[in-house]
N, C-alpha and C positions, 0 to 999 in steps of 0.2 A: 570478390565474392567468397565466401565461407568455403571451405570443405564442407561436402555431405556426409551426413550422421551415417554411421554404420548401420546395415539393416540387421546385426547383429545384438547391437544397444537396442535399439527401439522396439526389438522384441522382447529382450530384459525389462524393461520397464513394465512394457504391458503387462507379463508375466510378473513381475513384482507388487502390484495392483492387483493384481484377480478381479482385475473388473470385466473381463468378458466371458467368465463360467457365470459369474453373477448374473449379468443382463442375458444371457443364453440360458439360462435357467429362466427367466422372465416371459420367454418367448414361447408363440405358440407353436405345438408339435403337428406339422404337416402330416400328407399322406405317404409323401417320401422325404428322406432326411434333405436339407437345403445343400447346396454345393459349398455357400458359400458359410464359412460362422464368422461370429463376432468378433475373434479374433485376427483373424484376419482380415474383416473390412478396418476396422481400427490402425492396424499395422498400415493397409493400402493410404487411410489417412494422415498417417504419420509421415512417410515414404513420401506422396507430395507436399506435404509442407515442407521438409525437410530439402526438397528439391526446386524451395523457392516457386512452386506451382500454386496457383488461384485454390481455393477451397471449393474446387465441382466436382460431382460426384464423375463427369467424364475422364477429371483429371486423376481419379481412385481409380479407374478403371484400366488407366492407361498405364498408372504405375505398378498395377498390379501384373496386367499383362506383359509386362514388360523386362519383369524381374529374370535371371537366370533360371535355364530349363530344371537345376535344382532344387533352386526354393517354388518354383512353381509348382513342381509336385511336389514338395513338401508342405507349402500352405492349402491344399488344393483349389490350386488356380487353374490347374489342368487336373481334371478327375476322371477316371473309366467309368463310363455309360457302356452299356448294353451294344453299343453299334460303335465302341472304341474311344478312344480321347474325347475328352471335350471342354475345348477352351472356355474359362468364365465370362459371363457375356454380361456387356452393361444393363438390362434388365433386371438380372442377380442380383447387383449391388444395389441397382437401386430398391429392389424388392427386400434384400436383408435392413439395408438402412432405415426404410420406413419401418419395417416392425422393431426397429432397436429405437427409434426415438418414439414410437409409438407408446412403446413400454414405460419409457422413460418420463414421459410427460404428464402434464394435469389432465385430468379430464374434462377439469372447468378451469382451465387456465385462469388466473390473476396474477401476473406480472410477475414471478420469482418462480425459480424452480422446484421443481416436486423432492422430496426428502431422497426419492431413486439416484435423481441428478445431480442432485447435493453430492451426496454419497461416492459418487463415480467420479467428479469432480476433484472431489478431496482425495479420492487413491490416488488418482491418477496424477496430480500433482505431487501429491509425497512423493509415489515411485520415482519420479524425476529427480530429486534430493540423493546423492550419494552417500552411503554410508558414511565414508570419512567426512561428510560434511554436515550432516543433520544435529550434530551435537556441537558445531564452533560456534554461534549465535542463539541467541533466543529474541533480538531484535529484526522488528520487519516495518517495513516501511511502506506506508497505505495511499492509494490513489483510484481513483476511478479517471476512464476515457470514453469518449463517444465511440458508438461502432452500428452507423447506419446503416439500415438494412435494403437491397435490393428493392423491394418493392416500393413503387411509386405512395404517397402519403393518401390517405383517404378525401375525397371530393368535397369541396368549400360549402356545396349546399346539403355535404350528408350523403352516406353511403358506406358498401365494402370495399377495401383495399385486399389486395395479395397476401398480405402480412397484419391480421386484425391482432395480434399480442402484441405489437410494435405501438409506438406512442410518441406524440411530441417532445421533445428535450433542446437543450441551450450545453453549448459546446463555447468556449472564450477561445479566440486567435490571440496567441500571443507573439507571433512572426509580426515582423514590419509590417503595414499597412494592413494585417490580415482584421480583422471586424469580428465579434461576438454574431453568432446569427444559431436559428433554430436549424435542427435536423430530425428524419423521423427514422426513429430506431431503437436502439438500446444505451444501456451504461453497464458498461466488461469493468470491475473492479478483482484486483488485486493485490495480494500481503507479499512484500521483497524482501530475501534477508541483507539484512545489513550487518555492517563490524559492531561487532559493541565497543562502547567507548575507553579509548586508549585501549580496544585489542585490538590485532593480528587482521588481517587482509582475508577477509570472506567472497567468494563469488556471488553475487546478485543475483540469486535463483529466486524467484518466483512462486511462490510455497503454497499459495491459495490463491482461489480466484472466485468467482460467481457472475454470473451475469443476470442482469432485471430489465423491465421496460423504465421507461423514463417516467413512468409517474408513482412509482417508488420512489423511495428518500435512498441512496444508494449506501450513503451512511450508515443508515438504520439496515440496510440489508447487509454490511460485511458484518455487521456484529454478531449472529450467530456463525458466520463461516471461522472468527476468531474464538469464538465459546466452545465450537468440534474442535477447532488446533487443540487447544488444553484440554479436552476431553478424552483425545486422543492420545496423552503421554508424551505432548509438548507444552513444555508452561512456559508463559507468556512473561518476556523482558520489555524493554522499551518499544512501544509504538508510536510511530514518528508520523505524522497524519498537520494537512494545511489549515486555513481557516475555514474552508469549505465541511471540514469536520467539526471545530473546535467552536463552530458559532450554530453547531445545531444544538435542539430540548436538552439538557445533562440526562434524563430517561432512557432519551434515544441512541448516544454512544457514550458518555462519558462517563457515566455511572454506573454502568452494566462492564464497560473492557478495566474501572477500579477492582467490582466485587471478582472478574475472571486474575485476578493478578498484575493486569499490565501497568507500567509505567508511562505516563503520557507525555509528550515530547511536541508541541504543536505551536503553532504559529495561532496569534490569538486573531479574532475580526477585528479590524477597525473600532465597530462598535463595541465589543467587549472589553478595549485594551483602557487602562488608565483610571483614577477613584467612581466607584458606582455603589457611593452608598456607604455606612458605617453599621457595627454590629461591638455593643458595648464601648462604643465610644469609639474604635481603630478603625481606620480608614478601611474598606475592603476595595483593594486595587492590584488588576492581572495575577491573582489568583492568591495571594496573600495576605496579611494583615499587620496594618504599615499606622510607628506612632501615629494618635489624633495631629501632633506638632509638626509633621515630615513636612518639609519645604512640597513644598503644590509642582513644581518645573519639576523635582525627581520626579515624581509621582506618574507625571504626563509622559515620562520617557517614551520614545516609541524606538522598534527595531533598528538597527543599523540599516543605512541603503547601501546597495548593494556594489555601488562605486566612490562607495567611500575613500579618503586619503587613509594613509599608515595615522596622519597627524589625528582625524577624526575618528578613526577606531580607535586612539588609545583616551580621547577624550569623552567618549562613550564610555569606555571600559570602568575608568576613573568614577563619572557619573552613576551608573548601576551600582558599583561597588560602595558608593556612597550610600543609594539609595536603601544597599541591605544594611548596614547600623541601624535603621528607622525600621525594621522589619520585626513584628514581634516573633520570637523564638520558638518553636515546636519543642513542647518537651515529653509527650507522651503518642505511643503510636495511635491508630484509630482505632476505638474497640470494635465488636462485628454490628454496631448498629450506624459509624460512621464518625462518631464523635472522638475529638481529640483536645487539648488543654494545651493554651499558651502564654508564654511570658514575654514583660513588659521587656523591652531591648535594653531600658537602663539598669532592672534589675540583671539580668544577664550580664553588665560589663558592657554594653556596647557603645553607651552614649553617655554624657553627665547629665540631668535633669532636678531640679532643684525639688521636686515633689519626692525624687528617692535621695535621702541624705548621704546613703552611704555610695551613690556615684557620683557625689560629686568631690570624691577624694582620685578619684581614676585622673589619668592623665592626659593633657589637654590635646594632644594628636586625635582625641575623639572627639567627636560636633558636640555641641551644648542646646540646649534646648534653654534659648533666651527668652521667649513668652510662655510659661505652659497654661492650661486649660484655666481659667479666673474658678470654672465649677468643671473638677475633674472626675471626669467617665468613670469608671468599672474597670477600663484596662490602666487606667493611674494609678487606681488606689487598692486594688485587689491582687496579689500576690499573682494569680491566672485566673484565668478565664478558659470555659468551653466553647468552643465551636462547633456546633451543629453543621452535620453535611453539606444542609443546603447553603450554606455563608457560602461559598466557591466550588460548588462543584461543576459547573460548568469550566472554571476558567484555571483551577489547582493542577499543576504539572511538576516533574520532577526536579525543574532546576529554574531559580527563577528568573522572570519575562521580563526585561530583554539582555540578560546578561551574558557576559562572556561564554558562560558554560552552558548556558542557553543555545546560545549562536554558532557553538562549533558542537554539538550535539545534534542540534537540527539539521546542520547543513548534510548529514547524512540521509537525509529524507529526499536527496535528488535520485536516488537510484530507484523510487515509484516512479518519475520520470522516463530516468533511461529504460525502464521495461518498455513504454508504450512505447518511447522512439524509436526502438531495435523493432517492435514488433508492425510500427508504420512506415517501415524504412525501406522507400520506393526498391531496393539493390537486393531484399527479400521476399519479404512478405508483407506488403501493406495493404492492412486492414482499411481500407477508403470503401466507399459504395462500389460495390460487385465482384467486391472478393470474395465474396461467398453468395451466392443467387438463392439458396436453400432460403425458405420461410418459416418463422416461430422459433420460439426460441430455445427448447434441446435442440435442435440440430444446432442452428449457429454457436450453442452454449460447448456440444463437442468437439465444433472444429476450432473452434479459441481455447478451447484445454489443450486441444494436440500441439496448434502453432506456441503456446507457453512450453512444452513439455521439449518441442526444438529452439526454442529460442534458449531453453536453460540449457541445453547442451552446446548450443554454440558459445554460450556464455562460460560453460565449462572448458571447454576446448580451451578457450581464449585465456582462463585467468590461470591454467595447467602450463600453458608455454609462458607466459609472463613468469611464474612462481620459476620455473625453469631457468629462462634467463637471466633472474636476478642472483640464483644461485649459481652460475656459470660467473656474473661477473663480482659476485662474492670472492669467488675460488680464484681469480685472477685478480682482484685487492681493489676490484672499483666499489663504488657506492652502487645500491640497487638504484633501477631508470625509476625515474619519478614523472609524472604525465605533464606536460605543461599547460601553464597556464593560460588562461584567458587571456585575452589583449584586451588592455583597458583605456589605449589612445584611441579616441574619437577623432575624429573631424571638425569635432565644435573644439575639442582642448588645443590641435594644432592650430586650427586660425585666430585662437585665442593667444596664443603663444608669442612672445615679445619676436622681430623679425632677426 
């Protein structure tokens, strides 16, 4: 188990945020001042998640009580009444809590947070980001996970439930034997930083988040939580995001995180990958524009699997690398309405094609194009061609699908992964049904910002003694520890295996 966060940090943070003058400014002014303020039930919430305890408000109360007789009168936890001390009592908390979600919330709730929550959300993850680290990355890596909620699902003939902003959603098992099945709750998305490519070793802080009900597009909802990052005076690198992203409307993510600056990095769907169509005669296939002539088998290429041989990944490698000679060339950036201009791959030098005479003096280590078009296209015979936005803008990313620099670019997008798994991991804190008994969605949307705001810290801790170590066996002339890898001998490879 972890070492627990210093209750020194997590008062930093808070205080780094100003999110609880904010929402204490939101609140209404009694007849007497409250015992208890915002910042301190905050802290009480940070305090047990950080101590691996259930998200209940018993459990805020416990850890508040419980603190040294110090900080107890310093946060007042113990305050003078009229008739002497008086310890804070679980009524308190739960009476400050409700008017701080109260504030916080829609008045006509529809399944996303109020711009209050947003807001608070967003400090309060930044505060978690370290100065020395806010500036190593501009890439972050996107995911959303199921996070059902306590209360029982609403009645099959029709009725109230406990939790009426909560909604039906589909969650995939990907454990052995584990089945796809519905849950009733929400979707907790959030943005990870990742290393950018061929840089320096970044800790996997969790930089943004949001929570929705399940009949939002969860897609559609982180795209303004990444439109405040860059609003904010962080502008947007590479976003690393699955097919779960990459196969919804271009309206709804792909065309909105283009116009904010980002670089897209995604795993294409099934149905999007491979030729869909042609614009001036070029193939339009996995987000490009490939000669009318390019052999059909490139074309179809799909991803590398994932237990592939060394022999198979370099026979992929070979194959993609093939398939960009057939790729027409980008020679001019996008203006601000989306359009951009490209050339024929033989005019470029990349291939011989007897329609362009002067590639066919290039030398024969390049493919040739043995049939071309009997009546050829617009991209034959025209010097360039424009392309209009909508040619690919669902499916256009930064490096092309499925190639080498494709495939070790993405595979940076496992650390939206390891967030949820650190954050469902039985040994801390796992987010399963009744980790938090709290109903609607600011309260549970606060106590998934606090449990992100300890889990980057532990994340920190962890990536500060590795950095550590590998300098220690720097200094003594070893190579730094490199993590190991997967085992990839099966059970079916060894009974397959000669005796």
């Amino acid at each position: 188990m972890s070492a627990p966060v210093p209750l020194a940090r997590l008062e930093a943070i808070l205080d780094r945020s100003r999110v609880a003058g904010r929402i204490e400014a939101m609140l209404p002014v009694g007849v007497r001042p409250r015992q208890l303020l915002v910042r301190t039930l905050l802290i009480g919430m940070l305090i047990t998640l950080a101590d691996h305890r259930p998200a209940h408000l018993t459990r805020v109360h416990q850890a508040l009580t419980s603190l040294p007789e110090g900080d107890r009168i310093r946060l007042r936890v113990v305050a003078d009444w009229k008739h002497g001390p008086h310890l804070l009592t679980y009524r308190q908390v739960e009476r400050t809590f409700h008017l701080m979600v109260t504030a916080l919330a829609k008045d006509h709730p529809d399944g996303a947070p109020s711009p209050d929550l947003d807001a608070v959300l967003d400090a309060l993850l930044e505060a978690s980001i370290p100065a020395g680290h806010k500036n190593t990355t501009r890439s972050l890596a996107v995911d959303w996970s199921d996070l059902e909620t306590f209360s029982c699902p609403p009645p099959v003939r029709g009725g109230d439930c406990a939790d009426p902003e909560a909604s039906w959603g589909h969650r995939r098992g990907d454990s052995p034997g584990q089945k796809d099945e519905l849950f009733y709750g929400y979707y907790v998305s959030a943005g990870t930083m990742v290393t950018e490519e061929n840089g320096p070793a970044v800790p996997e802080l969790a930089r943004r988040m949001t929570l929705t009900t399940c009949h939002l597009d969860p897609a559609r909802a982180m795209v303004p939580v990444l439109q405040r990052l860059r609003e904010s005076g962080v502008p947007l690198g590479d976003v690393l995001d699955d097919s779960g992203y990459a196969h919804r409307a271009p309206e709804n993510w792909a065309v909105p995180l283009r116009a904010a600056g980002a670089s897209l990095i995604q795993d294409l769907h099934p149905h999007d990958r491979g030729p869909k169509g042609t614009h001036a005669g070029a193939v339009v296939s996995n987000g490009n524009l490939y000669c009318p002539a390019a052999p059909r088998p490139l074309l179809e290429l799909g991803p590398l699997a994932r237990d592939a041989t060394p022999e198979e990944t370099a026979a992929h490698d070979c194959q993609t690398a093939e398939t960009a000679r057939y790729k027409l060339g980008k020679i001019t950036a996008g203006d601000a309405d989306g359009y951009h201009r490209v050339m024929c791959p033989a005019v470029l030098g990349k291939l011989r094609c007897p329609l362009r005479p002067g590639s066919m003096s290039l030398d024969y280590h390049r493919p040739q194009i043995l049939t071309p078009p009997e009546h050829p296209p617009a991209c034959c015979t025209q010097q360039t061609i424009t392309i209009p936005p909508e040619v690919h803008a669902k499916t256009a990313q930064k490096h092309d699908y499925p190639s080498r620099a494709h495939r070790r670019s993405y595979a940076r997008r496992s650390a939206a992964e390891r967030t949820f798994s650190t954050a469902k991991d039985p040994a801390s804190n796992d987010i399963s049904r009744g980790w938090c008994r709290l109903m609607r969605l600011a309260p549970i949307a606060l106590f998934a910002a606090c449990l992100l705001i300890v889990r980057n810290q532990r994340i920190l801790a962890a990536f500060d003694a590795r950095q550590a170590q590998n300098l220690q066996r720097i200094a003594a002339g070893l190579p730094p520890a490199t993590r190991r890898r997967r085992r990839k001998t099966t059970l079916a490879t060894l009974a397959a295996a000669p005796p």
